[in-house]
C-alpha positions as CSV (number, residue, x, y, z in Angstrom):
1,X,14.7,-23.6,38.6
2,X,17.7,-25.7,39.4
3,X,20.6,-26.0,36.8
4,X,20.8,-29.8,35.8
5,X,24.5,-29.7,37.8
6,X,22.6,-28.2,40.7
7,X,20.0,-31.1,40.5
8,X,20.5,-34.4,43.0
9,X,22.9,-37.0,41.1
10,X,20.1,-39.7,42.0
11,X,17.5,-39.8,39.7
12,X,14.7,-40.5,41.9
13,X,15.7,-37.4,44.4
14,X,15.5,-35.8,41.3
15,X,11.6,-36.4,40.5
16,X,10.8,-35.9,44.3
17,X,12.9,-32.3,44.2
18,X,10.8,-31.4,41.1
19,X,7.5,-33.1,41.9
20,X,7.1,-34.4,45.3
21,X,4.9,-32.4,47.3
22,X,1.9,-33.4,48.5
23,X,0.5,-30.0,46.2
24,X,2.6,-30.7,43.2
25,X,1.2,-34.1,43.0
26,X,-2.0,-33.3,43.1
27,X,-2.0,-30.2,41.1
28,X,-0.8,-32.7,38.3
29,X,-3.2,-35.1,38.9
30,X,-5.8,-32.4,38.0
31,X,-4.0,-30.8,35.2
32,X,-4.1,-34.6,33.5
33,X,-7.7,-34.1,33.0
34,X,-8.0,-30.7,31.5
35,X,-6.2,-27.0,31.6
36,X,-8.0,-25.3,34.9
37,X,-7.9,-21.6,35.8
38,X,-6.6,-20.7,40.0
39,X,-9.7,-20.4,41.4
40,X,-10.7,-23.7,39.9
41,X,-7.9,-25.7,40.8
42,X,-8.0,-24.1,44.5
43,X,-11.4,-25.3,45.3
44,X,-10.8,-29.1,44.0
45,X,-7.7,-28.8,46.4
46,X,-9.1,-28.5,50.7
47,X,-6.6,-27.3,52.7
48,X,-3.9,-25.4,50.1
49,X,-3.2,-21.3,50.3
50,X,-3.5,-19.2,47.7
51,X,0.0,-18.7,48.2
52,X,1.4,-22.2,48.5
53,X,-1.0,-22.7,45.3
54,X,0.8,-19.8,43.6
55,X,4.4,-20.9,44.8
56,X,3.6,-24.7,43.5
57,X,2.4,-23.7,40.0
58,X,5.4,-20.8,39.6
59,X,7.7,-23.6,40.3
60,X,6.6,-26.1,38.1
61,X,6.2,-23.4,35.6
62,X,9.6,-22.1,36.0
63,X,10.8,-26.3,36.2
64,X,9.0,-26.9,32.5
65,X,6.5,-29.3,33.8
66,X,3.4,-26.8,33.7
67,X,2.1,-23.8,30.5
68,X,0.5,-20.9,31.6
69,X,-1.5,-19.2,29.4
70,X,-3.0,-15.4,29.5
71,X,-5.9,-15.3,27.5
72,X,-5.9,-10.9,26.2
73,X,-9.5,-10.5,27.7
74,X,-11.4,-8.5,29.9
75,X,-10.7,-9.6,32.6
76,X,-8.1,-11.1,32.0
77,X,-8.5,-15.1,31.8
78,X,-5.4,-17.3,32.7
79,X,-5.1,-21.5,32.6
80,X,-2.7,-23.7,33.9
81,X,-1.9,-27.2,31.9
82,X,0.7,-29.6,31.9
83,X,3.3,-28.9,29.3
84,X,4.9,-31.5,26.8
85,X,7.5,-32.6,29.5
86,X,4.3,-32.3,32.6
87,X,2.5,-34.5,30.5
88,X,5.7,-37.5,30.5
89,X,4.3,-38.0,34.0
90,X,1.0,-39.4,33.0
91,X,2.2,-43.3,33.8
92,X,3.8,-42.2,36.9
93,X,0.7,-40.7,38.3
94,X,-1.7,-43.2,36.9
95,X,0.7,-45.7,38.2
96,X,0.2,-44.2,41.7
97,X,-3.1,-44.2,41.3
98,X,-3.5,-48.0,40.8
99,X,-1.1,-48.3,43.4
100,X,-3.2,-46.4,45.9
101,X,-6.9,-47.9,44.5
102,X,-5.0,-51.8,45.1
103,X,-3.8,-50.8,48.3
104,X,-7.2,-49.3,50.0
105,X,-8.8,-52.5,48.6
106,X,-6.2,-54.8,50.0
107,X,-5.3,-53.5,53.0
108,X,-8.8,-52.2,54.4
């Protein structure tokens, strides 16, 4: 996690450094629906590692935007959901997904 003076000064390099992979994005898009365990969110995502998976959901754990919690159970149970700040990006993602739904009917 990046000290706010080690963040960009412009704040749109700032939500691309915290959010903008192609993963992040669309491991918040899930997390707006529901909390998810790993193996859940891996298989709605083709194509991601279990390590780029791990990495992604570390960082935006360790940047505030996602919760993890362990659940003290045999075996032992863990879910991923966006936190308080995670969930301040619901209008940008729904926005992107307008965006993208007007653009593949526009421009098809």
């Amino acid at each position: 996690m990046l000290t706010k003076e080690e963040l960009p000064e412009c704040p749109v390099a700032t939500t691309v450094q915290l959010i903008g992979s192609k993963w992040k994005l669309l491991i918040m898009r899930n997390l707006l629906q529901r909390p998810w365990r790993f193996n859940e969110l891996r298989k709605t995502l083709p194509g991601i590692s279990q390590k780029v998976l791990t990495d992604s959901l570390r960082s935006m754990e360790a940047d505030g935007i996602v919760t993890r919690t362990v659940y003290p159970e045999v075996p032992p149970r863990v879910e991923y959901c966006l936190s308080e700040l995670g969930e301040t990006m619901r209008p940008i993602i729904k926005s992107m997904e307008a965006w993208g739904t007007d653009y593949k009917q526009t421009w098809e």
